[in-house]
N, C-alpha and C positions, 0 to 999 in steps of 0.2 A: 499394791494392786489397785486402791482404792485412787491413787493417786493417778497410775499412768490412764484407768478411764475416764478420769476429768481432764486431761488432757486431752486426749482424743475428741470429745463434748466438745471444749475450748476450738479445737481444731477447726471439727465441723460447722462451728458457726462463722471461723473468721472466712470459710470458702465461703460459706451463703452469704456472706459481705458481701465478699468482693464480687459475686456473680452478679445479685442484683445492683455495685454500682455499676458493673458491666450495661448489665438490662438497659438502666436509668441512661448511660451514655447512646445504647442503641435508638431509644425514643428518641432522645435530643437530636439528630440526625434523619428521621423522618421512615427508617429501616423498618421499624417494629409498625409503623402505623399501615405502610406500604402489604404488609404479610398481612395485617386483619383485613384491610381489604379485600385481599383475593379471596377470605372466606368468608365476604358479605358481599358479594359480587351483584346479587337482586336487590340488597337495601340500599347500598352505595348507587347503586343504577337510577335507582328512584328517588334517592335524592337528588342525582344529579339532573335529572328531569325538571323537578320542582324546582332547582337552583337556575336552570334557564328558562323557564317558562314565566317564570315569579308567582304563581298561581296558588295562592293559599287552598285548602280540601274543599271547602265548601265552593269556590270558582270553579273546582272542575267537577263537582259534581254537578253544576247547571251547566257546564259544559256538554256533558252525555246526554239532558235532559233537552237541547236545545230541540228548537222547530226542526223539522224536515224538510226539504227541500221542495218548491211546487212541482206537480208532476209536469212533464213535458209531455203539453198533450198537440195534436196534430190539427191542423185546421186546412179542412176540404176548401181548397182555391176556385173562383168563381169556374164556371161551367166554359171550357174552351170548346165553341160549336162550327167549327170548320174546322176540315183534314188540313194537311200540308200543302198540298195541293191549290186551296181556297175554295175547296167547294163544301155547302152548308150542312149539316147536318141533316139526317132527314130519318135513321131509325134509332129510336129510344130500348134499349133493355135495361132491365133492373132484375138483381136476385137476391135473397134474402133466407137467411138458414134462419129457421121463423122460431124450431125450438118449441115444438107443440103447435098446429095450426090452431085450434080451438082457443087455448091459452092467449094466445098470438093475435085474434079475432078480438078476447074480451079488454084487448091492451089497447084495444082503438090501432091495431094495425092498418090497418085499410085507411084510416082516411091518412096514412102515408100515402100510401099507394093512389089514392086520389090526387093526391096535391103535388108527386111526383110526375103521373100520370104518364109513364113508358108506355110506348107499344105493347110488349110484351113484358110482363113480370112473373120470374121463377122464383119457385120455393123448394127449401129444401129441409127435412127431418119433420115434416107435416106430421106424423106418431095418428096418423089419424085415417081411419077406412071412410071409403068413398061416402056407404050408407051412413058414415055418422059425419057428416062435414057440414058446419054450420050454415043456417040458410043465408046467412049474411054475405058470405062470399060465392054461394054457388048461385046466386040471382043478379051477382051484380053484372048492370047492363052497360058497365063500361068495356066489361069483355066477354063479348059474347060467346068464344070458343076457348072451352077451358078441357085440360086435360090432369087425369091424376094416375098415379102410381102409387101403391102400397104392398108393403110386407105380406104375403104367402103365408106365413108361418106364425108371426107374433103381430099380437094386437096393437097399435101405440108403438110400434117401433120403427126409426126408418120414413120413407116416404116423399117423394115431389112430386110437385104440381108446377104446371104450365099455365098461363091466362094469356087470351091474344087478342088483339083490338080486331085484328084480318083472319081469315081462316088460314091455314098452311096447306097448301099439295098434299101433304101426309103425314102421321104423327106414326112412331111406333115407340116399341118399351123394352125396355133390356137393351141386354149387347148381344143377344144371339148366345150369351151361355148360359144355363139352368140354375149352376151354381151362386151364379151372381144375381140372375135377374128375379130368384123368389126373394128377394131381397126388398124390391121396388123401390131402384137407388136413379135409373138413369130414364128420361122423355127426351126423343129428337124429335123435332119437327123440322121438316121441310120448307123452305121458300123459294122464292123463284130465283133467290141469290145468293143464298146460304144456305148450310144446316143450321139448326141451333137445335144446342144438346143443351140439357139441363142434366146436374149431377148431386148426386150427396156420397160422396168416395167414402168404404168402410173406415172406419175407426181401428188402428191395431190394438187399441182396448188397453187395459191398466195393464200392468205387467207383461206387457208385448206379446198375450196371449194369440191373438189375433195376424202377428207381423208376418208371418209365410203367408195364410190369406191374402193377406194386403199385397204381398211381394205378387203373385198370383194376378190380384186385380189391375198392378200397374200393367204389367205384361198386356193381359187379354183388353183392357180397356185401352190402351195406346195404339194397338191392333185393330180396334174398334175402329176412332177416330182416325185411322191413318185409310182405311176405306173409305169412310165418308170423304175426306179429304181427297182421293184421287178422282171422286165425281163432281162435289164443288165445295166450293171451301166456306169452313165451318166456324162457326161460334161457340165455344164450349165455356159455361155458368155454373157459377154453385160452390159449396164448400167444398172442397179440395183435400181438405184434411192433412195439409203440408204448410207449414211453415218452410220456404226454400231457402233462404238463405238467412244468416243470422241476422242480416237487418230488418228480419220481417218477426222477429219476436223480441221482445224487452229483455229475459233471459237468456242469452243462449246455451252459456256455458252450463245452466244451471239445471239442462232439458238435455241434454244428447242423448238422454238412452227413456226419453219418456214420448207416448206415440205424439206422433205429429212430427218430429223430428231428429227421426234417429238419421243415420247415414243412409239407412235401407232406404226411407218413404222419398228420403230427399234425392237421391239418385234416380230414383222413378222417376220424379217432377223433370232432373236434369233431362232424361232419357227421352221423355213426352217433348221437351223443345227441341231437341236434338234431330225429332223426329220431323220437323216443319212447322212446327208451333211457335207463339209467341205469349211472355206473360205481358198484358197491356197494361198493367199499370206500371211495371218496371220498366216498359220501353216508353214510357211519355215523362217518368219519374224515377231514374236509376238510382241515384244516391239518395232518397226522402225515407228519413227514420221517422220512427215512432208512429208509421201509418199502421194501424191495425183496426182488424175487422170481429176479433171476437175476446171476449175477456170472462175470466168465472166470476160467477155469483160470488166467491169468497172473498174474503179479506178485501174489500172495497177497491177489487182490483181496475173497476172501468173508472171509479174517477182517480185513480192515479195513475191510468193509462199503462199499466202492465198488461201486455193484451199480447195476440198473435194476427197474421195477416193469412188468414187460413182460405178466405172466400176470392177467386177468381174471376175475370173473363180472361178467358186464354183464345189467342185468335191463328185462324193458317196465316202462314205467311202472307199469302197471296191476298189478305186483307188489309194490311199495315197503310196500302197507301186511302183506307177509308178511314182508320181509324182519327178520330178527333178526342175523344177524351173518354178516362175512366176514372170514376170518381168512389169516394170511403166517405159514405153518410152518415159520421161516426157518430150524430147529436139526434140521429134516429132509435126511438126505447122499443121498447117490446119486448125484446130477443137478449141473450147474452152473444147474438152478433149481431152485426149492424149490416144494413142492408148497402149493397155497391148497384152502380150504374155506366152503365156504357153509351156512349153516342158514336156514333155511325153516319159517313156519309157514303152510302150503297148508292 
């Protein structure tokens, strides 16, 4: 008995022979190496990276550490002051989402506004009531006729003002609805050639709290404007609160469902040209990236030019052949927007 299970012992070792020189012949042939690959398919991968790149560990980790690229920032083109036509410029507008007037005041805004010296300069998000408006700007005698608009409801919230070198025919406030105008968002004044509207269009707020309002105000505010326009044709100013198309924001992909440019605000903007309007700086500059007019306080976003093109003059049609140039004053501080300008030859 003792004999036949040393035999069997005997047996079992001469198969574990022969298998592994089986194995041994599989290796030599490149089989066996071929199988542990496929179950190291991420370590094999990365070597084979390192095999084509040549790049020892410590190369690519200054690799990831490398500089960043300079931002591509935008540089406002000298001042074009004649239409097409060849005739000279002769009205200046400027607007400006000041982002606190008070604030906006102690930044040395104004001696912008001096050295620009428009006709007319609009503000927008003034956060500031008539009775508290710094005497700095309500004295100044470069414009004599100034008008403001403020928030009904909340102190510091909201608000534009108008300044005019000439008086206008007439000023008024709101759009004729209650909803909108305790708000104290829109100033038209009258001239003897134009309207000119100044605006600061609601915000649909973080979480698109706000975005039916907003759907609301394209409607009734385009409505607005589409009246002024059939008696004579208009100049409309101010933030806009629409980035319109994706070359008008650094991110787009990365904003579609955040306000300013969801599909809802931007189809209003579509719907407002559609209506006989024109955006003037797209029609003097269709293809020009990385113009933008506002950028956050955060993450050092204005000097690396991740910004939005949220600030307007939008003109009637029937203006185009005045139109001479619209400019992004992007090297103008103050504000986390930058103040635009328009030239007109009326």
């Amino acid at each position: 008995m003792l004999y036949l299970q040393q035999e069997k012992v005997q047996a079992v070792r001469v198969l574990v022979c022969v298998r592994v020189v089986c194995l041994r012949g599989l290796c030599g042939d490149g089989r066996i190496a071929k199988m542990s690959k496929r179950g190291k398919k991420t370590d094999d991968a990365t070597a084979d990276v390192e095999q084509d790149n040549g790049a020892a560990p410590e190369a690519k980790k200054a690799k990831k550490g490398k500089e960043p690229e300079a931002p591509v920032l935008y540089e406002d083109p000298p001042d074009q002051l004649t239409s097409k036509d060849g005739r000279a410029a002769n009205t200046k507008i400027s607007s400006w989402n000041v982002d606190g007037l008070r604030a906006w005041v102690k930044k040395k805004g104004l001696d912008w506004v001096r050295e620009e010296a428009p006709d007319v300069i609009c503000l927008q998000e003034t956060k500031c009531a008539e009775k508290s408006l710094p005497n700095d700007i309500t004295s100044m005698p470069e414009f004599p006729h100034k008008y403001w608009a403020g928030s009904q409801e909340k102190e510091g919230y909201s608000g534009v003002a108008m300044l005019c070198k000439t008086e206008p025919l007439s000023v008024t406030y709101g759009i004729g609805k209650e909803e909108h105008d305790k708000e104290g968002r829109v100033i038209t004044a009258e001239f003897p050639d134009f309207f000119l509207v100044t605006a600061y269009v609601p915000n649909a707020s973080k979480g698109l709290v706000r975005l039916d309002y907003r759907k609301t105000w394209d409607v009734d505010f385009r409505e607005y404007l589409s009246g002024l326009d059939e008696r004579k044709p208009l100049v409309l100013c101010g933030d806009l609160n629409v980035a319109h198309q994706e070359i008008d924001l650094k991110n787009p992909k990365g904003n579609r469902k955040n306000p300013g440019f969801t599909a809802e605000e931007r189809e209003g903007f579509t719907q407002l040209l559609g209506a006989g309007f024109v955006d003037s700086f797209r029609e003097l500059y269709p293809e020009q990236a990385n113009a933008y007019t506002f950028w956050t306080y955060m993450m050092n976003a204005r000097s690396k030019n991740v910004g939005w093109r949220l600030d307007y003059f939008v003109l009637s049609k029937a203006l185009l052949p005045s139109l001479c140039d619209c400019k992004i004053r992007n090297k103008a501080m103050g504000s986390d927007h930058c103040p635009i300008t328009l030239h007109l030859a009326i």
